[in-house]
Z-matrix of the N, CA and C atoms (Angstrom, degrees):
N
C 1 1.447
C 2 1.521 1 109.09
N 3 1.075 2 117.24 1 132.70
C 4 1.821 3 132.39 2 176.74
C 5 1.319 4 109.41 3 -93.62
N 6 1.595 5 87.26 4 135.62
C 7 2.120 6 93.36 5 -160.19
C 8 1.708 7 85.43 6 -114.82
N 9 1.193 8 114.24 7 144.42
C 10 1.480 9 113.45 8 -159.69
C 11 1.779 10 89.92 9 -88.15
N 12 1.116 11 124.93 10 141.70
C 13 1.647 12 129.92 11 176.57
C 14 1.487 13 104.13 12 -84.16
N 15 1.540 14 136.62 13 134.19
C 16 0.905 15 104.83 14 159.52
C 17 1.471 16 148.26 15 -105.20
N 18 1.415 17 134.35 16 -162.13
C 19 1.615 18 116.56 17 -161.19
C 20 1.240 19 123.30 18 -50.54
N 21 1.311 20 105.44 19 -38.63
C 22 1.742 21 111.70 20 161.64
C 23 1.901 22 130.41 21 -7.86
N 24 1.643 23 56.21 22 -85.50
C 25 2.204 24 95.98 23 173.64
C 26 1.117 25 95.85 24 -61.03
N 27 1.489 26 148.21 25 -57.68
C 28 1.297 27 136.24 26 -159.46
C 29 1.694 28 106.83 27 -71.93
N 30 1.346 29 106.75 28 -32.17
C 31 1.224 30 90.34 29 -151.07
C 32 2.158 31 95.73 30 -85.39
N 33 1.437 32 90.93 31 -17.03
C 34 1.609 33 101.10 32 163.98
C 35 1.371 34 119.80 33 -30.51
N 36 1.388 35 104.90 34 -73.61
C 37 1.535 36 134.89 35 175.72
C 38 1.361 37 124.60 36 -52.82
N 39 1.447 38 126.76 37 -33.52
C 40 1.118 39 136.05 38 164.02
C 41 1.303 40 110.63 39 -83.40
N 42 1.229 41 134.01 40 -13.59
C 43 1.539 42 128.79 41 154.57
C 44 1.076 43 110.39 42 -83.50
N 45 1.362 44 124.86 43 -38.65
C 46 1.876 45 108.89 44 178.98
C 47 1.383 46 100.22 45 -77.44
N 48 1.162 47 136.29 46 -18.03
C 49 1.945 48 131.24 47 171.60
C 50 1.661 49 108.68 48 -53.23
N 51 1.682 50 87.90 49 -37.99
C 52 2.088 51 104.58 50 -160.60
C 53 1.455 52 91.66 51 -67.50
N 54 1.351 53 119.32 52 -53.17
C 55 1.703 54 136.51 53 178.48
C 56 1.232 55 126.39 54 -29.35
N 57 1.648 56 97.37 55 -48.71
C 58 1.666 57 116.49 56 173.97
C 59 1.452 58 106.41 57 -94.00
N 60 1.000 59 125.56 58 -29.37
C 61 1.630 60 101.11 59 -179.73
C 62 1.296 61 111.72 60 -62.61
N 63 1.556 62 121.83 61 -38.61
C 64 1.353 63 123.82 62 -158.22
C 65 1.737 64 91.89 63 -96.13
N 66 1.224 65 130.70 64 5.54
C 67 1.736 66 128.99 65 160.07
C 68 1.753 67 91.36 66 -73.64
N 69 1.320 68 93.86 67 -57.57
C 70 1.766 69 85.78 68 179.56
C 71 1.048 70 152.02 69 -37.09
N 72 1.743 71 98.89 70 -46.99
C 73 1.440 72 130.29 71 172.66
C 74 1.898 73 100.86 72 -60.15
N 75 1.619 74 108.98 73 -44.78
C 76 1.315 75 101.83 74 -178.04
C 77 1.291 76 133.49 75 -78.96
N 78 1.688 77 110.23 76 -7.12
C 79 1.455 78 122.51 77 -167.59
C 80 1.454 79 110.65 78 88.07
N 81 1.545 80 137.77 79 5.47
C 82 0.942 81 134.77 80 -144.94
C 83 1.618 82 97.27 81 -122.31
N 84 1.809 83 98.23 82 90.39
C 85 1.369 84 107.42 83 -171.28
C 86 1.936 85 118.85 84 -93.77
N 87 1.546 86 117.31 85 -2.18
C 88 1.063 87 109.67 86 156.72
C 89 1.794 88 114.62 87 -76.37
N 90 1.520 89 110.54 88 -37.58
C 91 1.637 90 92.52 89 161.88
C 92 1.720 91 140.64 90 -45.59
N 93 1.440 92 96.81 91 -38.37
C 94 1.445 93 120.36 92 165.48
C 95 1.463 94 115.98 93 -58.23
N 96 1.217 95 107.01 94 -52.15
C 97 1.960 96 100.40 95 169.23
C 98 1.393 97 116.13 96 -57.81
N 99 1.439 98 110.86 97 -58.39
C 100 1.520 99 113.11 98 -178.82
C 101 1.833 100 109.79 99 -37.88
N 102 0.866 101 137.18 100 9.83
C 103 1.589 102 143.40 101 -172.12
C 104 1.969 103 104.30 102 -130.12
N 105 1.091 104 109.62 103 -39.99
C 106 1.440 105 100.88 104 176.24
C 107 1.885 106 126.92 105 -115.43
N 108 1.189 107 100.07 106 173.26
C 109 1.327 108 103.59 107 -158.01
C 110 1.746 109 94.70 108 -72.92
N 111 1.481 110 117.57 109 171.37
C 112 1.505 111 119.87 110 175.85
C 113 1.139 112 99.66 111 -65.77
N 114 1.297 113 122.25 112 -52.68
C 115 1.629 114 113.18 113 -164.37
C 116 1.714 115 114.67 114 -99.95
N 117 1.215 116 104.78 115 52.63
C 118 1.668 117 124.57 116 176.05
C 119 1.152 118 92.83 117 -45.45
N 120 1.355 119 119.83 118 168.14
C 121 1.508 120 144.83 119 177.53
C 122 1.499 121 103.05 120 -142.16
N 123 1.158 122 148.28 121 121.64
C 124 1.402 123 154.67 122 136.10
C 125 1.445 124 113.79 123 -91.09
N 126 1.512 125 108.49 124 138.43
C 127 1.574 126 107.70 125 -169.78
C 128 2.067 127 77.21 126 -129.15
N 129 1.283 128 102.55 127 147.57
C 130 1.360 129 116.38 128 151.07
C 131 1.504 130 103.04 129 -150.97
N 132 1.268 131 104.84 130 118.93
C 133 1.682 132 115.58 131 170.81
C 134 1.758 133 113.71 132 -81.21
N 135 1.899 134 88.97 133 156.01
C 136 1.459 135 88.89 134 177.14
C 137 1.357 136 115.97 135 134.43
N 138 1.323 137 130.85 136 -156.27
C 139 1.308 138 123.08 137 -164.66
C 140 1.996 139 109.81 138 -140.63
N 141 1.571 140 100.81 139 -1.62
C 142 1.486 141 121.96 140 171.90
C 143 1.130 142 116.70 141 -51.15
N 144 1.698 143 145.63 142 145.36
C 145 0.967 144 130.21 143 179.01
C 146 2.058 145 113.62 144 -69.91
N 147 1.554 146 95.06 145 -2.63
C 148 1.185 147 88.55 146 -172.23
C 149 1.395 148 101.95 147 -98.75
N 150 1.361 149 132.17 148 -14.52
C 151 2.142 150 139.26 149 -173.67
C 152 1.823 151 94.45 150 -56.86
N 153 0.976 152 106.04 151 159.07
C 154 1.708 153 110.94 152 178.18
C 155 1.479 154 98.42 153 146.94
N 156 1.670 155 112.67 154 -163.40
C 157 1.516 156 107.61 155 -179.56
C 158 1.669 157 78.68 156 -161.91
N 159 2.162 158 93.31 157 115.88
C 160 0.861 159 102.33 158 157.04
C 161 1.628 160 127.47 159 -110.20
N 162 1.373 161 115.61 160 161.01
C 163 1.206 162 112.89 161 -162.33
C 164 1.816 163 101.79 162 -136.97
N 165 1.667 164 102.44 163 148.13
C 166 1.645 165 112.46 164 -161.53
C 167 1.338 166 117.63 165 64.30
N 168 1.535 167 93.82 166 164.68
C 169 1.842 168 95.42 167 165.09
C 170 0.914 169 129.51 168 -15.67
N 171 1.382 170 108.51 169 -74.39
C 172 1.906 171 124.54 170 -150.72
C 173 1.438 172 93.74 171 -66.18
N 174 1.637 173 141.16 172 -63.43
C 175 0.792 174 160.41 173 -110.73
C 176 2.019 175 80.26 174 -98.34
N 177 1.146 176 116.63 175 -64.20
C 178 1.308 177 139.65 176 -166.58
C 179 1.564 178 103.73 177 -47.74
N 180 1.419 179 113.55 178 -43.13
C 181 1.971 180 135.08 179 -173.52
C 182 1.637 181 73.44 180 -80.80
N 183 1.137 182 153.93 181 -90.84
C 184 1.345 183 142.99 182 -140.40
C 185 1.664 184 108.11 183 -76.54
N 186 1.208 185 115.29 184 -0.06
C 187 1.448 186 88.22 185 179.26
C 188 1.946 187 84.09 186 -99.69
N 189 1.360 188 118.27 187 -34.11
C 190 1.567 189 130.92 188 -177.17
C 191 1.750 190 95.16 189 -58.78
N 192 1.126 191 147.15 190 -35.61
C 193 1.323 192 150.72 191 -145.98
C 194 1.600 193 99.50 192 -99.77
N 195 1.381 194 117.37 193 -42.51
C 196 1.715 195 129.26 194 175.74
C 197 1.806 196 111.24 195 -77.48
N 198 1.014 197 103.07 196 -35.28
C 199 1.866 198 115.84 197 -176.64
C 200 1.399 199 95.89 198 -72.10
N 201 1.864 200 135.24 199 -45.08
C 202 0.752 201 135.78 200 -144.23
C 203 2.037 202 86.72 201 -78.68
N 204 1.472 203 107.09 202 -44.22
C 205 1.897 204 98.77 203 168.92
C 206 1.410 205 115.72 204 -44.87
N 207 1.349 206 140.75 205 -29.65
C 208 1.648 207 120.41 206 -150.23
C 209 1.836 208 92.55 207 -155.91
N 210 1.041 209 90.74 208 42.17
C 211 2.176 210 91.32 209 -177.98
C 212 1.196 211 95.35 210 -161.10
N 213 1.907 212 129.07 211 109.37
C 214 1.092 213 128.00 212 167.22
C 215 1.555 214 101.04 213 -129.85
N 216 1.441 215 115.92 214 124.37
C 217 1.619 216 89.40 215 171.14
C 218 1.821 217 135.86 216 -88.29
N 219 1.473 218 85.72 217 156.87
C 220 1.396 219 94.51 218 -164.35
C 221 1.508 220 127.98 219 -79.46
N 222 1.446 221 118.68 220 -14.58
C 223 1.417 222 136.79 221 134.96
C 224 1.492 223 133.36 222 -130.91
N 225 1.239 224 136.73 223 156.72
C 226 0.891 225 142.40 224 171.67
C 227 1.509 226 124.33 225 -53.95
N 228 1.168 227 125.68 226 -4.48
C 229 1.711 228 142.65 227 -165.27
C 230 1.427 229 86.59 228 -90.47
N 231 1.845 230 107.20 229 127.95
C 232 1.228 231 123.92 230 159.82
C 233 1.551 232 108.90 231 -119.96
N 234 1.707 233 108.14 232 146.62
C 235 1.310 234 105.95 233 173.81
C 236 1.795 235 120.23 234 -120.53
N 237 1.015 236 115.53 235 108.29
C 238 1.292 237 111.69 236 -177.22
C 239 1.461 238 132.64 237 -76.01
N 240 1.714 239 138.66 238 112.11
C 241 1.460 240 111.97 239 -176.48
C 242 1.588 241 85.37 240 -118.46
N 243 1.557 242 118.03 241 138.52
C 244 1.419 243 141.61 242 179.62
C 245 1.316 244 125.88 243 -80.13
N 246 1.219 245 154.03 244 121.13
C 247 1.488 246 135.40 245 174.95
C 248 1.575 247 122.57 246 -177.80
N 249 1.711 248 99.86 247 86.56
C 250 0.862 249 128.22 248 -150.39
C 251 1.183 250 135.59 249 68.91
N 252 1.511 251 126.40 250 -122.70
C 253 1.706 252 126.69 251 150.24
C 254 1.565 253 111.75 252 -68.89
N 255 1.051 254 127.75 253 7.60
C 256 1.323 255 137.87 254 171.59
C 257 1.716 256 120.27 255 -85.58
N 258 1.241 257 133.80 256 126.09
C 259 1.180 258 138.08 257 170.67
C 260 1.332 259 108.45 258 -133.13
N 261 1.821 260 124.01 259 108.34
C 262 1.292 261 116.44 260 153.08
C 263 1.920 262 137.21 261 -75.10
N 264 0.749 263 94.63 262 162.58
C 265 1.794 264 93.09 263 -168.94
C 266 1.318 265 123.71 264 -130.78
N 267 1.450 266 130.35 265 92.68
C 268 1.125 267 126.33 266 -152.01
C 269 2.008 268 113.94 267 -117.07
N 270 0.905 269 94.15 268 103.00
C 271 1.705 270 109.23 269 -173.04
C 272 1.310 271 134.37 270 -122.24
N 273 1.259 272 119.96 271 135.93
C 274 1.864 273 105.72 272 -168.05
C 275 1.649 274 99.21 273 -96.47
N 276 1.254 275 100.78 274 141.16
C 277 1.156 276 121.09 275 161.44
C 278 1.491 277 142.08 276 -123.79
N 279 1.726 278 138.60 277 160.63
C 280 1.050 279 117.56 278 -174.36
C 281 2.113 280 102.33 279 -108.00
N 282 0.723 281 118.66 280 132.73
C 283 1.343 282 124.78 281 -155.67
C 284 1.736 283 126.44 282 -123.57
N 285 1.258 284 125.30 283 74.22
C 286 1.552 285 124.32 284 175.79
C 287 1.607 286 92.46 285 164.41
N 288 1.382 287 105.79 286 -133.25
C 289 2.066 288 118.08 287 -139.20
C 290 1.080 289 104.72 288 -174.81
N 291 1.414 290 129.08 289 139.74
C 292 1.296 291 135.42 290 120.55
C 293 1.912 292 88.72 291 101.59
N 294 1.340 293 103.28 292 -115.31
C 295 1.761 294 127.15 293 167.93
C 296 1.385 295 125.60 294 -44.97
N 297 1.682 296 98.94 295 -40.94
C 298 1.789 297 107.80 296 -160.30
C 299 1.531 298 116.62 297 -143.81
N 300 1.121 299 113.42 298 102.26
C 301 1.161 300 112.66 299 -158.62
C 302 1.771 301 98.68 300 -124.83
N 303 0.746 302 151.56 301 126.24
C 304 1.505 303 156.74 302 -125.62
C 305 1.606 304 94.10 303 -160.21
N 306 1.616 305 100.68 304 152.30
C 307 1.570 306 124.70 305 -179.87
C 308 1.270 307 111.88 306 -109.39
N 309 1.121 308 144.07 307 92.03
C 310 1.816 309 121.49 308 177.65
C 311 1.712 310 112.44 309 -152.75
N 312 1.092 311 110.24 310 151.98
C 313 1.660 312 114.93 311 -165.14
C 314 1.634 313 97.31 312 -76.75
N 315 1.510 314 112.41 313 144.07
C 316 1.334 315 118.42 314 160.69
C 317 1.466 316 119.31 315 -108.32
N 318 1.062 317 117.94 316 169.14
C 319 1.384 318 102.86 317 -173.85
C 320 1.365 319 84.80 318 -142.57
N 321 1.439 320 110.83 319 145.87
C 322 1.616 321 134.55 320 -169.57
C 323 1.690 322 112.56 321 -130.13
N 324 0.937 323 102.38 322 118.74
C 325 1.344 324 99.42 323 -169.68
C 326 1.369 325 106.26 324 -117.17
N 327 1.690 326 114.51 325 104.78
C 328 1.648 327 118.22 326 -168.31
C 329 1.565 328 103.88 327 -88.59
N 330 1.422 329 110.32 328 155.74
C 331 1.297 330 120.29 329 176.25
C 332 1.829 331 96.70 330 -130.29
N 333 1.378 332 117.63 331 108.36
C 334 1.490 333 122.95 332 161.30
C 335 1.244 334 108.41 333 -81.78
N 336 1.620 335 113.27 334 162.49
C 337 1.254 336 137.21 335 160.12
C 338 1.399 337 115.42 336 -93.39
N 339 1.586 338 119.44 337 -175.37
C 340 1.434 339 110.85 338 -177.35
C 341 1.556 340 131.69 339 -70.65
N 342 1.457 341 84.98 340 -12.50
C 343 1.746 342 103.75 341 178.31
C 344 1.567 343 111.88 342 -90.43
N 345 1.487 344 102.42 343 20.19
C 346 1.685 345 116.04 344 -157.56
C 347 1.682 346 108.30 345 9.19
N 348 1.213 347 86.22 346 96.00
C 349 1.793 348 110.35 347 -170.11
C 350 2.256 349 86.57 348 -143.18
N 351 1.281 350 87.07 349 142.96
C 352 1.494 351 93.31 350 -173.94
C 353 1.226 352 109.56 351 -79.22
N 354 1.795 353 117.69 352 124.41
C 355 1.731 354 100.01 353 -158.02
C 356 1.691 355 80.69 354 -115.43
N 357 1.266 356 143.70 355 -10.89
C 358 1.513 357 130.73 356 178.65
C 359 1.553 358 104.66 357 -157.35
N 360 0.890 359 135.50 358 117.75
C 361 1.704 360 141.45 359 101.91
C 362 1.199 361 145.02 360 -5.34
N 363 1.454 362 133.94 361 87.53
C 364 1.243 363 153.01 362 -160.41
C 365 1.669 364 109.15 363 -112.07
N 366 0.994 365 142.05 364 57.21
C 367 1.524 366 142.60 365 164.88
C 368 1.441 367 133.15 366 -63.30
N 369 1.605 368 103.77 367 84.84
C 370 0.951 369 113.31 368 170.89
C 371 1.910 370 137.21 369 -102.64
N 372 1.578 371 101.46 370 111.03
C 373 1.797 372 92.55 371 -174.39
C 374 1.252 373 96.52 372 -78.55
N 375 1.515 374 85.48 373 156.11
C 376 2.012 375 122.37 374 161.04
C 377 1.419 376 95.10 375 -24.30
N 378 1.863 377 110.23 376 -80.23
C 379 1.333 378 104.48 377 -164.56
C 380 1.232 379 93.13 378 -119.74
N 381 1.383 380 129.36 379 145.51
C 382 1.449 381 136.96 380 -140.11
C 383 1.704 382 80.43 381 -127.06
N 384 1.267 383 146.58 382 -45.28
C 385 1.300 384 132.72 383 -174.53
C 386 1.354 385 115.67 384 -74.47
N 387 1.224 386 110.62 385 -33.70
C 388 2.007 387 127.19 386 -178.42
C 389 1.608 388 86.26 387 -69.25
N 390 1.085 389 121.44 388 -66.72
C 391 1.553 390 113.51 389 -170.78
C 392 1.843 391 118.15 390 -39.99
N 393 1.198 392 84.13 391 -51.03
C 394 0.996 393 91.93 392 -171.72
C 395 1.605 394 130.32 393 -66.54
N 396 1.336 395 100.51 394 -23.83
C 397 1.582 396 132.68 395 150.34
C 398 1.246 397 105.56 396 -40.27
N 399 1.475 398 115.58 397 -73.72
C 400 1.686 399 113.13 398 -157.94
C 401 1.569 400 95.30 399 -76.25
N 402 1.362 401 120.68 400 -36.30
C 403 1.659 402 106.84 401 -164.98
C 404 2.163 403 91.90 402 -62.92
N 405 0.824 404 100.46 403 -45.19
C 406 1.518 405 92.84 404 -178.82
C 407 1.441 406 127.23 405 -59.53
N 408 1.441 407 104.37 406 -21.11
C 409 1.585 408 121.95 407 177.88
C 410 1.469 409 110.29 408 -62.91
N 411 1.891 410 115.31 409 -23.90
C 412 0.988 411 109.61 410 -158.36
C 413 1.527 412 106.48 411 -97.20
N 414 1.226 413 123.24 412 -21.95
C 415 1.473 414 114.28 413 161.81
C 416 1.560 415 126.83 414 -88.33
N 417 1.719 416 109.16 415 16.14
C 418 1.300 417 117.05 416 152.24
C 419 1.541 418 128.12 417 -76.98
N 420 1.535 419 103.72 418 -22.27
C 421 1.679 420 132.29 419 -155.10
C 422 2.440 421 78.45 420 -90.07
N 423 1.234 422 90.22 421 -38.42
C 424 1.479 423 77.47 422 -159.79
C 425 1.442 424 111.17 423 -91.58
N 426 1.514 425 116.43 424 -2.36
C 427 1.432 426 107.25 425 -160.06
C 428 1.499 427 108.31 426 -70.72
N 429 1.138 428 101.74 427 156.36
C 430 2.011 429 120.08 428 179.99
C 431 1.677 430 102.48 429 -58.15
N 432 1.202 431 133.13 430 114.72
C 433 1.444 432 133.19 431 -171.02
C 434 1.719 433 92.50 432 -105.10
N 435 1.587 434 134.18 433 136.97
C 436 1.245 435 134.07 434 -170.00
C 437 1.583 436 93.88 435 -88.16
């Protein structure tokens, strides 16, 4: 059963979301911790060199440190849907490297704890194969040519 949060809490969470995106935008990955739990979970599915599931800090700065190459967003418009300890996150972004660089909304689906501290990461793109295309495009754009 889903216990409705109220505006408070929501509007908490969507400022510490606003907090970290723009740590992101800056590279500024001790800001980015200060928002989630030690033992964070980020999931990105898929077949990208960047999809996997990292877990804790360290893991969290390196998956944030690789995204920060081929994930810039493409406007400033965030969309929030609420539900319960659940927060989805819906944002456009421009996405790949080099050749192919693609536009498409991701959607993030946060899971807080009671200290509404971000306890998991759910990253899901629009189109999960196109993404995955351009994020891969981008270590084609860079590879060492003899």
């Amino acid at each position: 059963m889903d216990i409705d949060v109220g505006s408070d809490r929501r509007q908490r969470r969507e400022s510490l979301f606003t907090r970290m995106v723009m740590a992101f935008a800056h590279g500024d990955l001790a800001a980015l911790e200060e928002g989630v739990r030690s033992d964070v979970e980020l999931t990105l599915r898929g077949s990208s060199w960047l999809a996997g599931k990292y877990r804790g800090y360290v893991e969290f700065g390196q998956y944030a440190a690789g995204a920060k190459l081929v994930l810039w967003a493409a406007n400033g418009q965030l969309s929030y849907l609420h539900a319960g300890d659940e927060m989805t996150v819906v944002h456009d972004f421009l996405v790949g490297g080099g050749a192919l660089v693609v536009e498409m909304p991701l959607h993030e689906v946060v899971n807080f704890d009671g200290d509404d501290l971000v306890e998991s990461l759910l990253i899901r793109p629009w189109d999960q194969h196109l993404f995955d295309e351009a994020v891969n495009a981008f270590l084609v754009s860079t590879a060492i040519r003899p």
